[in-house]
NUNU-103895 format. One record per atom (N, C-alpha, C): x, y, z. Coordinates in steps of 0.05 Angstrom, whole numbers, plus 5000, padded with zeros to 4 digits. Example, Ala and Ser with C-alpha at 12.3 -4.5 7.8 and 13.67 -1.06 7.14 Angstrom:
// residues 2
526448865156;524649105156;526449345156;525749555142;527349795143;525850015157;
// end
This chain:
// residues 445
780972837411;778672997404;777973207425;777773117449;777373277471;779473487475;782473497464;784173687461;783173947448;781473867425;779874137406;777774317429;777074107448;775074357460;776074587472;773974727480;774574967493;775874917527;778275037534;778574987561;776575007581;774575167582;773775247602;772274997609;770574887576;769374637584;770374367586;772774397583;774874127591;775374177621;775174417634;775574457667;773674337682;770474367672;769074267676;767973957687;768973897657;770273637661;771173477684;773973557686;775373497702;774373477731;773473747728;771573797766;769773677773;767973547748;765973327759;766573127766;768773007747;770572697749;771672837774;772973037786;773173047820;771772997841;769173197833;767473197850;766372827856;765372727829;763772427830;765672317842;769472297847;769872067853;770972127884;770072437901;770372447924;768372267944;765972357922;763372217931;762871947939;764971907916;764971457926;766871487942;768871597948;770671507967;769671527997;768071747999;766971808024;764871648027;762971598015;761071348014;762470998024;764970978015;765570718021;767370808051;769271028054;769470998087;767470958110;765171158095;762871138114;762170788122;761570708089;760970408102;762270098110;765170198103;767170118121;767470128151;767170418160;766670508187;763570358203;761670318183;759370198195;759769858201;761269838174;760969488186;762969368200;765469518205;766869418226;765069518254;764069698264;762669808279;760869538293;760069478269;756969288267;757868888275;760668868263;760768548261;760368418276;758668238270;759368038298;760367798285;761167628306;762367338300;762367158310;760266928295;759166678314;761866608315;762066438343;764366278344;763165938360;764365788356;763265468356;761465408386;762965608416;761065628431;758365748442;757265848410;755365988418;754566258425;756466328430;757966688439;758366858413;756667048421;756467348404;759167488412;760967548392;763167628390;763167868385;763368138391;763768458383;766668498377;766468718361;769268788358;770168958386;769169048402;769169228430;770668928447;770968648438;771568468456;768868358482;766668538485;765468388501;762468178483;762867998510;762267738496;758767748507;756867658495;753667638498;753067368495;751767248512;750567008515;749166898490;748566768469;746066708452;743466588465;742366768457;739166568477;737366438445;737966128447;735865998420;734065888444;732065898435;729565718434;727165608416;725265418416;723965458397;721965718393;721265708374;719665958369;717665978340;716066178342;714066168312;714466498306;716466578290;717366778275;715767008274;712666888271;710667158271;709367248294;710967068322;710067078338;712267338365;714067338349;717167568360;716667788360;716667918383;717068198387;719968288374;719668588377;722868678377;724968568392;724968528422;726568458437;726468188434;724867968428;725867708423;727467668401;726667818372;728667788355;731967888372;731768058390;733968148395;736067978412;734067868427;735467578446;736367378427;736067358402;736767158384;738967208367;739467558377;742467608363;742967708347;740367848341;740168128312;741268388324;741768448306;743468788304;739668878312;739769218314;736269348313;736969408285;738569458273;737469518246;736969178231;738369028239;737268688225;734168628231;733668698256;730768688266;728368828254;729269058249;727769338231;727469188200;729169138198;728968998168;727668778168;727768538181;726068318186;723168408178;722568568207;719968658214;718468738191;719668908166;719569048141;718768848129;719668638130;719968418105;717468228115;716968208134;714668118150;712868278139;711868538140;709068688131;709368578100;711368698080;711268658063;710568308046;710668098063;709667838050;707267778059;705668128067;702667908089;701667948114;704767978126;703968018158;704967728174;705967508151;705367298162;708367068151;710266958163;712066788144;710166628142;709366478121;708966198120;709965988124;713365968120;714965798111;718665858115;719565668125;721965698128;723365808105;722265718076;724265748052;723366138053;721766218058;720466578056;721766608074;721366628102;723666738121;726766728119;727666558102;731366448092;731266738070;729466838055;730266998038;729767268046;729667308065;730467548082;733567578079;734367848069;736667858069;739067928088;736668058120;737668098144;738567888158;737267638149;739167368162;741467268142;742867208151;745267038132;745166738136;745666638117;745566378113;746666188133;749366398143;750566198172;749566228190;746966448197;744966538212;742366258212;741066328189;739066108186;739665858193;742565758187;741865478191;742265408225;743065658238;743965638268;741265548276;739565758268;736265688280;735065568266;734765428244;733865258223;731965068249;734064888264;731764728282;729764838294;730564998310;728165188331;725965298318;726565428284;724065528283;721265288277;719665388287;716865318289;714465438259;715865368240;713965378206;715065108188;712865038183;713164828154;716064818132;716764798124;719364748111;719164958088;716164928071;715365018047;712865158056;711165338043;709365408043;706265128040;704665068053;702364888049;699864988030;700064828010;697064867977;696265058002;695165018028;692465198026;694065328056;695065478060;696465598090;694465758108;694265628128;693465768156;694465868168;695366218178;697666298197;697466168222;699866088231;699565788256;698866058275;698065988297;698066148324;699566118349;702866078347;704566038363;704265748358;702965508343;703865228351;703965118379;700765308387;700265248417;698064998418;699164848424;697564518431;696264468454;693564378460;693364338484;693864018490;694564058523;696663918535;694863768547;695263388533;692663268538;693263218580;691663278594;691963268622;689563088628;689962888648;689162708661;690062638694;687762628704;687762678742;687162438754;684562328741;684062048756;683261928742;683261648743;682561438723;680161498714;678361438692;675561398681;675661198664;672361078667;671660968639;670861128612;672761088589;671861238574;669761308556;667760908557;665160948552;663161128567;663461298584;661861458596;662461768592;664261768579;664862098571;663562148549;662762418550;660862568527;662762698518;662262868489;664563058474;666163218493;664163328507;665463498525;666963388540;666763208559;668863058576;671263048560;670962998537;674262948519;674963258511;672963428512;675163698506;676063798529;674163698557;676463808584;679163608585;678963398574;682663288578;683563478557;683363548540;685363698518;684363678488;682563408486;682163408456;680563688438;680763788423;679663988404;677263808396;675964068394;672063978390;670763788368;673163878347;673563618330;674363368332;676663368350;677663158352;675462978376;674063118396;672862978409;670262918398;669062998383;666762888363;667862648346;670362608339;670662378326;670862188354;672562288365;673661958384;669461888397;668362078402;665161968407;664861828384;665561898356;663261728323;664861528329;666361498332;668161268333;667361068354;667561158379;665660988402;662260878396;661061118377;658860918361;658860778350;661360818331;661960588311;661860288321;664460298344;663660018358;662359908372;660060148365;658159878382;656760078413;657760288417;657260428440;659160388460;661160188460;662760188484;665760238468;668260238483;670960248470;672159928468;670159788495;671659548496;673559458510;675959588497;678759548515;681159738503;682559848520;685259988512;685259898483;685659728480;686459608457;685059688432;682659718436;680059858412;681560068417;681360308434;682060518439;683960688428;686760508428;689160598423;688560608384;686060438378;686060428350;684460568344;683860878353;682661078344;685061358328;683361348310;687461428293;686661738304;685061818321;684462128330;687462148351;687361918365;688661988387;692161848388;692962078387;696562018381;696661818400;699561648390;701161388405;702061538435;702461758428;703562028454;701062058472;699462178452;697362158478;695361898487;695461708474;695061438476;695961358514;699361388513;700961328534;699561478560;699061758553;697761938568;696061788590;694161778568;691361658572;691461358592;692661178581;693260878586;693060768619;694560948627;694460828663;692260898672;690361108662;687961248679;684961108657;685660858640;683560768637;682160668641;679960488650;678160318660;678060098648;679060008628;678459818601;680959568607;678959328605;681159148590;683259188578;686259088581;688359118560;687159128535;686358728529;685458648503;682458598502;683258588478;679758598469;678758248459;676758218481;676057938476;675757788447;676157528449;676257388422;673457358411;670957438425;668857368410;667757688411;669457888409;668758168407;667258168375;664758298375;663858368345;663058638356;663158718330;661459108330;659659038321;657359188356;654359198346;654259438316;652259228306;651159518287;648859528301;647559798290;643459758295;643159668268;641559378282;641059248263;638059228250;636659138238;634659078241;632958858251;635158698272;633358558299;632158768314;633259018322;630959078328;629259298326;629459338307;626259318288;623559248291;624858958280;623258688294;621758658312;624158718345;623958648358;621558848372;621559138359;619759368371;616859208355;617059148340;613359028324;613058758334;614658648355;613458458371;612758508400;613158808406;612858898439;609358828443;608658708468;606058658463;605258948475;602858958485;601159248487;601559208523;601459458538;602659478561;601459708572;601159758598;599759948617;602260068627;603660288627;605660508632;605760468667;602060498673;602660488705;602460358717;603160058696;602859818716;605059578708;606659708697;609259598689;611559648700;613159418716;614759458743;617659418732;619659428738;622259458727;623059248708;622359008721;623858838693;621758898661;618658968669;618058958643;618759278627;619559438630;621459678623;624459558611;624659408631;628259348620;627059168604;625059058589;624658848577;623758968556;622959298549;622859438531;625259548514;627559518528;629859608519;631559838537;630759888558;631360108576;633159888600;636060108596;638059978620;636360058653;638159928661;637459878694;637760168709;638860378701;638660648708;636760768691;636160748673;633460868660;631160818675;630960498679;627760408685;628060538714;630260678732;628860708760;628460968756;629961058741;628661408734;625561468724;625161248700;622361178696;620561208722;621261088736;619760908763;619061198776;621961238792;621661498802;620261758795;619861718767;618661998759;615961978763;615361718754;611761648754;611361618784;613061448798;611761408834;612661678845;614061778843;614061988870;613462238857;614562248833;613662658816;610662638809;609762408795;607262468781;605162188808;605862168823;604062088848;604261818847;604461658819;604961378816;603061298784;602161578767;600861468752;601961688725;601461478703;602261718679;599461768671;598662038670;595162138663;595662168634;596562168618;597062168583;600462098578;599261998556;601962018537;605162168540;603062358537;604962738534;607162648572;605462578584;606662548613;609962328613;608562168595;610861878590;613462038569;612662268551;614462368532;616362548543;615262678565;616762898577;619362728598;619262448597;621362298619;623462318598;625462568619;628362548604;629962338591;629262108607;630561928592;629161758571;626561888570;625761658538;626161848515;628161778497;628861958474;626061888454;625762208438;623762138421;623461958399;625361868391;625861638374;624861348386;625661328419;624661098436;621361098440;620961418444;617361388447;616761368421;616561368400;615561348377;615860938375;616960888385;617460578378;615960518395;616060598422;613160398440;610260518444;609960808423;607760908423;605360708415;605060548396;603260408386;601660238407;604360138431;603759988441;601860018471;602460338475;601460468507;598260348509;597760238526;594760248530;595060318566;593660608560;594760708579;591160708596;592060648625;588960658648;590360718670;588260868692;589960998709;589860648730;591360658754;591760408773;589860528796;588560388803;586460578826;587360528862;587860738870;590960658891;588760578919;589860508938;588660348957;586260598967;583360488978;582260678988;582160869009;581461029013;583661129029;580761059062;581461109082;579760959104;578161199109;575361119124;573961229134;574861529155;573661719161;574161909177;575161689210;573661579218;573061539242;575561229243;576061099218;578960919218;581161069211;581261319202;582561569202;583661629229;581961649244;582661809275;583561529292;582061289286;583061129311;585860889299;586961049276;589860829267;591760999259;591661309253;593561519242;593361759252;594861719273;595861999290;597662179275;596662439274;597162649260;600462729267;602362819256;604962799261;605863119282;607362959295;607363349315;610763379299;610463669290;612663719267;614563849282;613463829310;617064069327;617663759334;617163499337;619363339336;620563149317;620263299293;620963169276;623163339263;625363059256;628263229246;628663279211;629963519205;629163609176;630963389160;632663239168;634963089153;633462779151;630562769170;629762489168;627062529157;625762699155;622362799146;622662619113;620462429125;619362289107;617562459083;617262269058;616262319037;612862449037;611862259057;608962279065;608962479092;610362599106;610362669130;610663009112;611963069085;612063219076;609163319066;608163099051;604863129036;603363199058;603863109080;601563189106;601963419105;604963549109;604163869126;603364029092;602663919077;602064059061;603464169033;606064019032;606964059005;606263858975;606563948958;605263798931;607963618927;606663368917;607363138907;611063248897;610563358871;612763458864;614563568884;613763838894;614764028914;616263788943;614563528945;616563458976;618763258949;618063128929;621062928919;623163118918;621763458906;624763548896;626063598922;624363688946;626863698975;627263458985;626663248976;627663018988;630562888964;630162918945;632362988916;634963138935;634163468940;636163588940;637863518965;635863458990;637363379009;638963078997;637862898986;640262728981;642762758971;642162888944;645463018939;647163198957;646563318976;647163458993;648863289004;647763089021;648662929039;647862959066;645763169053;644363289088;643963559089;641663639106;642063989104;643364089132;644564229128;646964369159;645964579163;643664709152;641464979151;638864939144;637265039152;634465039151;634065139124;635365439121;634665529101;635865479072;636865249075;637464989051;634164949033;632864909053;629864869052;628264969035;629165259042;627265529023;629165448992;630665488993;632765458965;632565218934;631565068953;631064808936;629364878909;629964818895;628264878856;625464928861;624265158862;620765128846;619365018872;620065028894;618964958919;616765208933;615065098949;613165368961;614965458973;615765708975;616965888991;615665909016;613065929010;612065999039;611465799055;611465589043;610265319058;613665259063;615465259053;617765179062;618565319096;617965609086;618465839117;617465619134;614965609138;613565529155;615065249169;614965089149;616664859148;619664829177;621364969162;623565039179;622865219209;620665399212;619765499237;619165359246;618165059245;616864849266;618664649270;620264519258;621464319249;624264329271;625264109272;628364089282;630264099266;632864119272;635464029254;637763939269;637863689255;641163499271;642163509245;644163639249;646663589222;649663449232;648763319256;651663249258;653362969247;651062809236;652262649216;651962679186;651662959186;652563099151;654962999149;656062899124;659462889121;660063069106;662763209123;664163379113;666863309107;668563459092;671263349079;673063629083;675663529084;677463819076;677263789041;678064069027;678664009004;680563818997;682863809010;684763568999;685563278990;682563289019;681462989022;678762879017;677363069005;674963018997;674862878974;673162598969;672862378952;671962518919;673362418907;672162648867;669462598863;668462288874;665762288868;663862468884;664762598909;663162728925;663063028914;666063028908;666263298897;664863408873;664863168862;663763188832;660563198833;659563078853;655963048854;655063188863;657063278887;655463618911;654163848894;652763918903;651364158898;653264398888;653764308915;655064708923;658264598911;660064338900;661764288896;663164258868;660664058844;661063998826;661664128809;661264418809;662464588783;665164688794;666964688814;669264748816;669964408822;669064258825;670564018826;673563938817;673063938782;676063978760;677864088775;677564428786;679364578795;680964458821;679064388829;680064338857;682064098857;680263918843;682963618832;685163588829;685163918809;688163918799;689364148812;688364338834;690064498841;690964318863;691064078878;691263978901;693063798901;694063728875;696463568864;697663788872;698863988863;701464098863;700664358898;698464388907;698264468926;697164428945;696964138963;695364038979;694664209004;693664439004;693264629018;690664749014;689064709039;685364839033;685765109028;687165309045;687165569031;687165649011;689665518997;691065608975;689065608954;688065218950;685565248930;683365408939;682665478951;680765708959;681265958943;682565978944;684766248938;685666198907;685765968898;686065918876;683765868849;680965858861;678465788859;677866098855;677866228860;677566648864;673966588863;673166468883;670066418881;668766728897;666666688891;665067008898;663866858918;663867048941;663667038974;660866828976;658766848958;656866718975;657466378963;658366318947;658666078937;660965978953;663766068963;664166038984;663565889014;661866119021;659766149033;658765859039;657565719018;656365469021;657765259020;659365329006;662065009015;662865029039;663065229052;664365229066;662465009096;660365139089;657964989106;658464649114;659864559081;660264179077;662564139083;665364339092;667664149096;668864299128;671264119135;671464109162;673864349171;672264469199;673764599204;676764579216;
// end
């Protein structure tokens, strides 16, 4: 049929069927020419094989796919155009692989590719009902320095070893659960928060019994006491001495905080209610239980003596020989500071361990400034049985309670394991000059 046409358009013909099949031929040298160019070839040791003959190391490690730059995909042995394509296929599902089976269908990896890194990568097998893009599968690394009891740690104490904020709110509901204490390793290890891994962690730096005694029961709050609060008889606040406090329900460190706050902050007497509520350690739940019972009167304190048995039994104190590291409680109220104003410098100097400066003095919380000046202008100072420490060798409890210490304490703990050198932690601490400054006052030159 095509014989009947006209030649000119049977030439036509012909020249296209030339032209179209120059086109594929040149199209397949080209990409002939590219992928010999391009091959590579795993071989059983690991080695990136070129056709040029030189050989490239493979670098696998683990890794989280959405976490790869260009050049890490590149250390793993991609061509830049396999990488470019990846990266493509990455925006296009999200921004994000979810899942090993979505990253396998990338068509820039090959199947003898995938399964090389199949172990190393760091994603779920399948996509998860509800997916969170991971953030590198960065875990924190539970770390432990010195033994503790773990009944005395607060949430926080469990998120400085490593636990997440969650996880340390449970292992605390959990320590309520039994009762307020852990007991023993043994309770402990049966908190399903805390891995068998980090269990082991934990284990040598506990305080706890292995096992847990045979007549162990979990307190509940029960309603003994209940009870036991609508049988409290009625009681005078400022005339009730430690055992009848601990006989209210208050441990043996509560009732002396009690004590202390009423004898030396508030003079020895609670003047209302409101006075007994503001003691840090009676929770409002606790004053509501022994409110009914307050029958509160002041204690009427010894009289105080005549002017003239005044002058012939109590000689007035001469304050240039008196030393600032030994100045009594009452030797303070003489020269004139308030009740409050001498406990809190007699407070601060204790934690201290001593003042090695006068002007320790002025510094102290909510103190007269000006009655302090004065103070230190008259006064002496022996600081030579202050104790001082190097950092290396300074005790955790000291470090931990000091003033000028306790908030770099942690640091110091653990920079001193791997660098038992005062400089270094110094230097490692990057503390601002005047805080410095004051440690440096407590440890040895």
């Amino acid at each position: 049929m095509n014989a009947k046409l006209p030649l000119q358009i049977r030439r036509r013909q012909y020249l296209g069927i030339l032209v179209f099949g120059m086109i594929i031929l040149i199209f397949q040298c080209i990409r002939l020419f590219y992928w010999e160019n391009n091959k590579v070839i795993i071989d059983e040791n690991l080695v990136w094989t070129s056709t040029d003959n030189t050989e490239i190391p493979l670098q696998i490690f683990e890794f989280d796919p959405n976490d790869l730059d260009k050049k890490q995909w590149l250390a793993l042995g991609f061509t830049e155009r396999q990488v470019e394509t990846i990266l493509k296929y990455k925006n296009i599902v999200g921004g994000q692989f979810t899942s090993k089976a979505q990253l396998k269908k990338c068509f820039a990896i090959s199947e003898e590719k995938f399964k090389q890194l199949d172990s190393y990568i760091l994603l779920p097998e399948t996509k998860p009902s509800k997916y969170q893009p991971n953030k590198g599968f960065i875990k924190k690394e539970i770390v432990v320095v010195q033994k503790f009891n773990p009944d005395n740690y607060t949430v926080k104490d469990w998120e400085k070893l490593g636990f997440s904020e969650k996880q340390s709110q449970a292992i605390f509901k959990y320590k309520q659960y039994l009762g307020g204490s852990f007991v023993s390793k043994e309770k402990l290890k049966e908190c399903f928060i805390i891995s068998e891994q980090n269990f082991q962690k934990l284990a040598p730096f506990v305080l706890l019994p292995e096992k847990t005694p045979n007549d162990f029961q979990r307190k509940y709050p029960s309603k003994e006491n209940k009870i036991f609060v609508k049988k409290i008889a009625p009681f005078n606040p400022n005339s009730l001495d430690k055992d009848g406090w601990e006989a209210l329900g208050f441990s043996e460190k509560q009732t002396q905080i009690i004590l202390n706050y009423r004898d030396k902050i508030l003079g020895g007497n609670f003047k209302n209610t409101d006075e007994i509520k503001k003691c840090f350690v009676i929770s409002e739940e606790k004053f509501n239980e022994i409110y009914p019972y307050i029958q509160l009167s002041i204690i009427e304190k010894e009289k105080p003596k005549t002017n003239h048995q005044a002058e012939t039994t109590i000689k007035p104190t001469d304050f240039s020989k008196v030393d600032l590291n030994v100045i009594s409680y009452k030797q303070l109220l003489e020269f004139g500071f308030t009740e409050k104003d001498a406990a809190m410098l007699l407070s601060f100097r204790k934690k201290l361990g001593g003042f090695v400066d006068k002007q320790q003095v002025v510094e102290t919380f909510e103190i007269d400034k000006e009655l302090a000046n004065k103070l230190i202008a008259i006064v002496d100072l022996e600081s030579n049985g202050v104790a001082k420490y190097n950092l290396v060798e300074a005790p955790e409890d000291w470090l931990k309670t000091h003033p000028y210490f306790k908030f770099s304490a942690d640091k110091i703990i653990f920079y001193r394991i791997t660098n038992p050198d005062e400089k270094k932690i110094l230097k490692f601490l990057k503390l601002k000059s005047e805080y410095e400054q004051k440690m440096r006052m407590y440890m040895k030159n």
